[in-house]
C-alpha positions in Angstrom: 178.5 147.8 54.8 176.0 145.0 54.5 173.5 144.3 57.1 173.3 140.5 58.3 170.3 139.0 56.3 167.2 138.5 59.3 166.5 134.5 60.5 162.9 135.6 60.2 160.8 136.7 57.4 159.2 140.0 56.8 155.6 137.9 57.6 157.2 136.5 60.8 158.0 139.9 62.3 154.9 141.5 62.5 153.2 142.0 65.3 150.3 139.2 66.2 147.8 141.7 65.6 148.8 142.9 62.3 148.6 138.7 61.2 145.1 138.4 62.0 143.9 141.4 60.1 146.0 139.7 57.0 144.1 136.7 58.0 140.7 138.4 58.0 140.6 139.3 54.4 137.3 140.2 53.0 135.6 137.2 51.4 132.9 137.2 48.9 129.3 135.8 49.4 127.4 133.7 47.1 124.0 133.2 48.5 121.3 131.1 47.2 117.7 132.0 48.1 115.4 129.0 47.0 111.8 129.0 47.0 110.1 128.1 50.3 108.1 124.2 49.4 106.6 124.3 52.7 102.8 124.2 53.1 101.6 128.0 53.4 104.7 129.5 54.0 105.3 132.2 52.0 108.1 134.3 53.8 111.6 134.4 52.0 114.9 135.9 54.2 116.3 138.5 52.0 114.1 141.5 50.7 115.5 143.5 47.8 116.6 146.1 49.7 118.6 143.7 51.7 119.9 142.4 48.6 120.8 145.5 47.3 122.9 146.5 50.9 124.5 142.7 50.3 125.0 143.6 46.5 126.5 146.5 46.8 129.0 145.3 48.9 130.1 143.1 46.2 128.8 139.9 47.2 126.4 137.9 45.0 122.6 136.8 45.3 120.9 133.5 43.0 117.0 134.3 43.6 115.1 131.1 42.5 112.1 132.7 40.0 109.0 133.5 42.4 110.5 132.7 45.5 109.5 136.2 47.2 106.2 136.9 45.6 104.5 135.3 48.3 105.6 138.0 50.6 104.5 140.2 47.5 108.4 140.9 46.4 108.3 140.6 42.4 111.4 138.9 40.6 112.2 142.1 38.4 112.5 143.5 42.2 115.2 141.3 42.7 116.8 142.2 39.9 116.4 145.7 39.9 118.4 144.7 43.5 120.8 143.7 41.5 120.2 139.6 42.2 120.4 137.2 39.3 117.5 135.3 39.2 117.0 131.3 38.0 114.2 128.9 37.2 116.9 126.4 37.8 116.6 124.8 41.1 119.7 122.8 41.4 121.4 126.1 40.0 120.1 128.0 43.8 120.9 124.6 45.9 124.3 124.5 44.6 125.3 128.0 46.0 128.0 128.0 48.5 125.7 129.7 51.2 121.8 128.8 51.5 119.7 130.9 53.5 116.1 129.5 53.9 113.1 130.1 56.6 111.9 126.4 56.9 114.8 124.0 57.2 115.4 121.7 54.0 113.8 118.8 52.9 115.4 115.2 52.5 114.9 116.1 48.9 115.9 119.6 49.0 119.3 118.7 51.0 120.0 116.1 48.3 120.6 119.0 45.7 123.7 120.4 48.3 126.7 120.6 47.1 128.9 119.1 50.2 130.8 121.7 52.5 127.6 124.3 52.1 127.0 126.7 54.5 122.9 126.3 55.4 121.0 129.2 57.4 117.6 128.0 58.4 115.4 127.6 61.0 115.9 124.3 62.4 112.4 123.3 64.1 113.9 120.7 66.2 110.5 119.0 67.0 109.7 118.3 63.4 113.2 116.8 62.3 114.6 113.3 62.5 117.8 112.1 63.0 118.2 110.4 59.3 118.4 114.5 59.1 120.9 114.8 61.0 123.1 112.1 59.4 122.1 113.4 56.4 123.5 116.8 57.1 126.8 114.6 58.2 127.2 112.3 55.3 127.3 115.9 53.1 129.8 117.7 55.7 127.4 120.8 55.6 127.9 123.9 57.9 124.5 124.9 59.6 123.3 127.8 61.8 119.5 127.7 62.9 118.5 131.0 63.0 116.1 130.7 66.4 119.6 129.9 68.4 121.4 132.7 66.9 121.9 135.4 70.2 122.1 139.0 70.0 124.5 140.9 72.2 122.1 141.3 75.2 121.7 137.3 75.0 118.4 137.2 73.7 117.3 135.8 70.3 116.5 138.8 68.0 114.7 136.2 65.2 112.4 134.6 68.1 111.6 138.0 69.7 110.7 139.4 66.2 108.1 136.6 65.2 106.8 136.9 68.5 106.2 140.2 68.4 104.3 139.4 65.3 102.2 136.7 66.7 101.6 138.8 69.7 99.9 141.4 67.9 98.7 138.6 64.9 96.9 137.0 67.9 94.4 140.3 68.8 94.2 141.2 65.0 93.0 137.6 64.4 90.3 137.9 67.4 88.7 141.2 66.5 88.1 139.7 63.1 86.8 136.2 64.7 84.2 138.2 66.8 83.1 140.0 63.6 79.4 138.4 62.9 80.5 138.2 59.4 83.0 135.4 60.4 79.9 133.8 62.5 81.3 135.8 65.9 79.6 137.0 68.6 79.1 140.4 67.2 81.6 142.3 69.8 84.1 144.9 68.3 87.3 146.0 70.0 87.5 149.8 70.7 86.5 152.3 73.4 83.5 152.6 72.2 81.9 155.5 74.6 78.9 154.1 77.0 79.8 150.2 76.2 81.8 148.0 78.5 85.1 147.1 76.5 85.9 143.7 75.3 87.4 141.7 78.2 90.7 139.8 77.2 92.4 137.0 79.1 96.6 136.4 78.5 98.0 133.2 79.4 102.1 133.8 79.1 103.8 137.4 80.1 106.8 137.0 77.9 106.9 138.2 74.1 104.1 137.2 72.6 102.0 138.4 75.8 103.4 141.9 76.2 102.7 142.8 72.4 99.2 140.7 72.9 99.0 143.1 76.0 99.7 146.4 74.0 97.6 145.5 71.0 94.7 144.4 72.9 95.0 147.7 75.2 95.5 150.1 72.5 92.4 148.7 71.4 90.7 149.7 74.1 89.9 146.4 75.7 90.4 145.7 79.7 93.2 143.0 80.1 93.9 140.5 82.6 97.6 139.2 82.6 98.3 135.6 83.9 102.1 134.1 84.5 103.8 132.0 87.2 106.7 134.2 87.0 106.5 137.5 89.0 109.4 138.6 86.9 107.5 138.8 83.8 104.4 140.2 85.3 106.8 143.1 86.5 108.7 143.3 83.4 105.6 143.3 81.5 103.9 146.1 83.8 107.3 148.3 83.1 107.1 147.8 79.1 103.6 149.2 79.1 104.4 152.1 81.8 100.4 151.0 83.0 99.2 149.2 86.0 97.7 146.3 84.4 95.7 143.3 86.1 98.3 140.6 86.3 97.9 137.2 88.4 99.9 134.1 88.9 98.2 131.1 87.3 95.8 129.9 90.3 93.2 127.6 88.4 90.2 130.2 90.6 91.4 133.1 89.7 92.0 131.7 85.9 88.6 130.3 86.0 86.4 133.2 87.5 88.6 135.6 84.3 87.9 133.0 81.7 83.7 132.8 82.4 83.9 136.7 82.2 86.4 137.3 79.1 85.4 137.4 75.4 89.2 136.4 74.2 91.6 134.3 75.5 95.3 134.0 74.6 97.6 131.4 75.1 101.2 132.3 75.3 103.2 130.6 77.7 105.9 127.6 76.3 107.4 125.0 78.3 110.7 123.2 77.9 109.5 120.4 75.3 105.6 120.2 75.6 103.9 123.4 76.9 102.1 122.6 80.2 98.1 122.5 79.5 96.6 125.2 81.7 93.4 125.4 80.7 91.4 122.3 81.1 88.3 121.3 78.7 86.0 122.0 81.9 87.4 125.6 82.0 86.5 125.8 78.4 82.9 125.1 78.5 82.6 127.4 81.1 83.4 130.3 78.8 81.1 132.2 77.0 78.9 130.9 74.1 81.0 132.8 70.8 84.1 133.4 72.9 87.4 133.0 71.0 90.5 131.2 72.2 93.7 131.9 70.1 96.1 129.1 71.5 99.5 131.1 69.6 101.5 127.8 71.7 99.7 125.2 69.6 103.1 124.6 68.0 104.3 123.6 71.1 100.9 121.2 71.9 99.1 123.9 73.1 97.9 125.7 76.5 94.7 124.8 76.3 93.1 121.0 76.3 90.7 121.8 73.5 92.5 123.3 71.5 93.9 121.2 67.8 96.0 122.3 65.1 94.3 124.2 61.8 95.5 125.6 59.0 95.0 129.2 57.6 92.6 127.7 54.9 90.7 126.5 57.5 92.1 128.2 60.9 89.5 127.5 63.8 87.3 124.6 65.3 84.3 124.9 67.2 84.2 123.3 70.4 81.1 123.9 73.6 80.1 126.8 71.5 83.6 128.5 72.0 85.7 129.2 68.6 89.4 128.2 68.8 91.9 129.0 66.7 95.5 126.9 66.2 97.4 127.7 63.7 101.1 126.9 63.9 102.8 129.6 61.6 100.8 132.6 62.6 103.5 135.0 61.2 103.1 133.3 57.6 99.7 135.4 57.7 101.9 138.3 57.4 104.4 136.9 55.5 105.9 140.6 54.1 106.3 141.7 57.2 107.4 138.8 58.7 110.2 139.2 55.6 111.1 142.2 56.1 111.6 141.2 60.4 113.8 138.1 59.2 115.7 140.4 56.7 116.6 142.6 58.9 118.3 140.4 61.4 120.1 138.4 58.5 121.7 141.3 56.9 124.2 142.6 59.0 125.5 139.1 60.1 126.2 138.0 56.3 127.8 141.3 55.8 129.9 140.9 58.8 130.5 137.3 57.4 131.5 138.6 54.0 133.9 141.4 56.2 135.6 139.0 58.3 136.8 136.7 55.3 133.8 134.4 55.7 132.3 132.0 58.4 134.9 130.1 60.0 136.4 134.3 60.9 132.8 135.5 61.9 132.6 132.0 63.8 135.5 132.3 66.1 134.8 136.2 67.0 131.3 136.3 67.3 129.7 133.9 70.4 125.8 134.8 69.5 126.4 133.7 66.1 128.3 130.6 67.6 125.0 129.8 69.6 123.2 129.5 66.3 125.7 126.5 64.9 124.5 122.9 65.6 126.5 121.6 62.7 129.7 122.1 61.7 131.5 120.3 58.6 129.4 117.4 59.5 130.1 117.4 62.9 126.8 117.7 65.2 127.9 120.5 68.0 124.5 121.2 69.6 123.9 119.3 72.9 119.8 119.7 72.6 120.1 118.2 69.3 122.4 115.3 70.5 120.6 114.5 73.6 117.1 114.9 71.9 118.0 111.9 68.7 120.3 110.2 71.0 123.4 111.2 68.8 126.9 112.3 69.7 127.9 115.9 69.5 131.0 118.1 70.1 132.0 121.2 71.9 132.0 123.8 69.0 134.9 125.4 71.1 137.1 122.5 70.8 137.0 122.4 66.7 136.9 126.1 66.0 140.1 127.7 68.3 
C-alpha cells in the first residue's frame, strides 16, 4: 500500500537544531595582509606560523611583498607558509577579508572592494568622521580589534600590548640611565652593597603590574601609586609580594618623585588622561632622572611631558629626560606580531568554521564588542556619540 505523500519536505522536518548546523557550513577565508604605511610601524597580524595553522585549514592568505620584514618575517617565510605573495597592492586590498594593525588610510580604503570585511585597530582619537562615511558609502564590515572581548570580558589585544609596554617601559629606562645614552650612570640590578634604583609607577592596571614585575625582577625598590584600592590589591596579589602602594595624594607623590631615579606613567582616563604630575613636581626630581610617560597617547600623565618619535624618543626638560613615544610596542615589533597573531588566529579560524562572519557574529558576543560597522551601518555608540553620527543596536540587524 502506498503511504500518503508528507505536506512537509524532508528539510522542513528536521529538528531546529539539525537546520542550523546545515546553516553553519564551513566557509573559506581569503585574507589580504597589506603592508603597514604608517610612520614606524612595522608590526604585521599574521606570522607564518599563523598562516600556516590558517592554510592548512584550507583557507587562503595574499601577503603584499615585504609587509612582515619589519617584524623580521621574510616573504619566502610566507611562502614556505604556504601564502601567495604580491607586489600588487590593489591585488591585497581587494581581498574579501583585510586584517591590518593601523586602521586604513582615505587612500588605502579607496582600493576596497565594497562589502569587505576590515580587522583593524580603529584608534578612535585619530579618525574623522569623512572616515566613517567613507566606511558607509563602501558598505564595509569592520571589527576593531582593541573592542574585541575575551570570555572573561577583558580585551586580550589591549592586555597583550600592555604587557609589552609595561615591560618596554623599564627596558627603555635602564638603557636611558646608561651614560652612553647621556644618563646618569645608574644600572638596575641588586648590585651587592649599593642602594637599588628607586622606581615610581603612576597606574596599577596592565601596563603598571608588568612595569612592577620588570622593574622588581630587576632588583629595583618600587613604589606603586593608583586611586583605586582595587588595583593596588589586585596588583599586590599578581606579584605574591608586599609592595609599596599609595593612592595618588600630590605629598606622598611628591616626597617619592624627589627620591626616585624612574618614573612611569601608566594610568588612562576616559578621553584625556588626567595630568598628575605637575611641571613643579618635575623640577623637583633629580638632575638625569628619567620619566617614561607610556600614556602620552592619551595626552600624557605628566605636564612636561610631549610626544617623540623612536628616531628621536626623549626631550630634555629641568635636567630630567622624558620619553613619549606613542607606539612603544612598534619597538618590538616581532614580538608584538607574534602577541597580535596569536589573538587573531583562532577567531578567523572559528570564522572560517562557522561559515563566515555574519555565523561567528551572531554566536560569539566578544567578537560582537569588536564590530562598530556593519555593511555600512555605524553600530558603535562611542563612535556615534564621539562624530556626532547616528548608530544602530548591532542586536537589532544581526538576529
Amino acid at each position: 500500500m502506498n503511504q500518503p505523500s508528507s505536506p512537509f519536505s524532508k528539510q522542513q522536518l528536521l529538528p531546529q537544531e539539525e537546520t542550523l548546523e546545515i546553516l553553519k557550513q564551513k566557509g573559506e577565508l581569503f585574507i589580504g595582509l597589506p603592508k603597514e604605511s604608517q610612520y614606524q610601524e612595522k608590526r604585521i597580524c599574521l606570522t607564518p606560523d599563523a598562516v600556516n595553522a590558517i592554510t592548512a585549514h584550507g583557507h587562503r592568505v595574499l601577503v603584499e611583498a615585504g609587509a612582515g620584514e619589519g617584524a623580521n618575517f621574510s616573504d619566502a617565510d610566507y611562502t614556505n607558509a604556504g601564502a601567495e605573495i604580491t607586489r600588487d597592492v590593489k591585488k591585497v586590498f581587494s581581498c574579501p577579508l583585510i586584517l591590518k594593525v593601523e586602521p586604513p588610510t582615505l587612500a588605502e580604503m579607496d582600493l576596497l572592494n565594497p562589502q569587505t570585511i576590515l580587522i583593524s585597530a580603529l584608534q578612535i582619537k585619530t579618525q574623522s568622521k569623512a572616515y566613517f562615511e567613507n566606511m558607509a558609502k563602501k558598505r564595509l564590515t569592520a571589527i576593531a580589534f582593541e573592542y574585541i572581548r575575551d570570555e572573561d570580558g577583558k580585551y586580550p589585544a589591549v592586555r597583550s600590548l600592555s604587557e609589552i609596554a609595561g615591560i618596554s617601559s623599564i627596558l627603555i629606562a635602564s638603557e636611558l640611565m646608561a651614560t652612553t645614552n647621556k644618563g646618569n650612570g645608574l644600572m638596575f640590578g641588586n648590585i651587592s652593597g649599593v642602594p637599588p634604583v628607586e622606581v615610581v609607577i603612576i597606574g596599577a592596571g596592565t601596563v603598571g603590574e608588568f612595569a612592577s614585575r620588570s622593574a622588581l625582577g630587576l632588583g629595583a625598590n618600587i613604589k606603586v601609586f593608583d586611586n583605586s584600592l582595587t588595583k593596588l590589591r589586585n596588583l599586590q596579589t599578581n606579584l605574591n609580594r608586599t609592595i609599596y602602594t599609595s593612592t595618588i595624594q600630590p605629598k606622598n607623590l611628591l616626597k617619592a618623585l624627589k627620591r626616585c631615579d624612574v618614573a612611569i606613567g601608566a594610568t588612562r582616563g576616559k578621553d584625556r588622561t588626567p595630568v598628575i604630575v605637575s611641571s613643579s613636581m618635575v623640577e623637583n626630581m633629580k638632575k638625569g632622572a628619567v620619566i617614561i610617560d607610556v600614556s602620552i597617547d592619551m595626552g600624557g600623565c605628566f605636564e612636561t611631558s610631549e610626544i617623540t618619535t623612536h628616531d628621536k624618543p626623549t626631550v630634555e626638560k629641568f635636567d630630567v629626560i622624558h620619553y613619549g613615544v606613542p607606539n612603544i610596542p612598534a619597538r618590538y615589533p616581532r614580538t608584538s606580531s607574534i602577541s597580535i597573531s596569536n589573538i587573531f588566529t583562532p577567531y578567523l579560524l572559528k570564522i572560517g568554521e562557522d561559515g563566515g562572519l555574519e555565523h561567528s557574529l551572531r554566536f560569539d558576543r566578544g567578537l560582537r564588542n569588536g564590530l562598530y560597522m556593519y555593511h555600512g551601518i555605524l553600530t558603535n555608540k562611542s563612535v556615534g556619540d564621539w562624530f556626532g553620527l547616528s548608530y544602530s543596536d548591532i542586536n537589532f540587524l544581526i538576529f
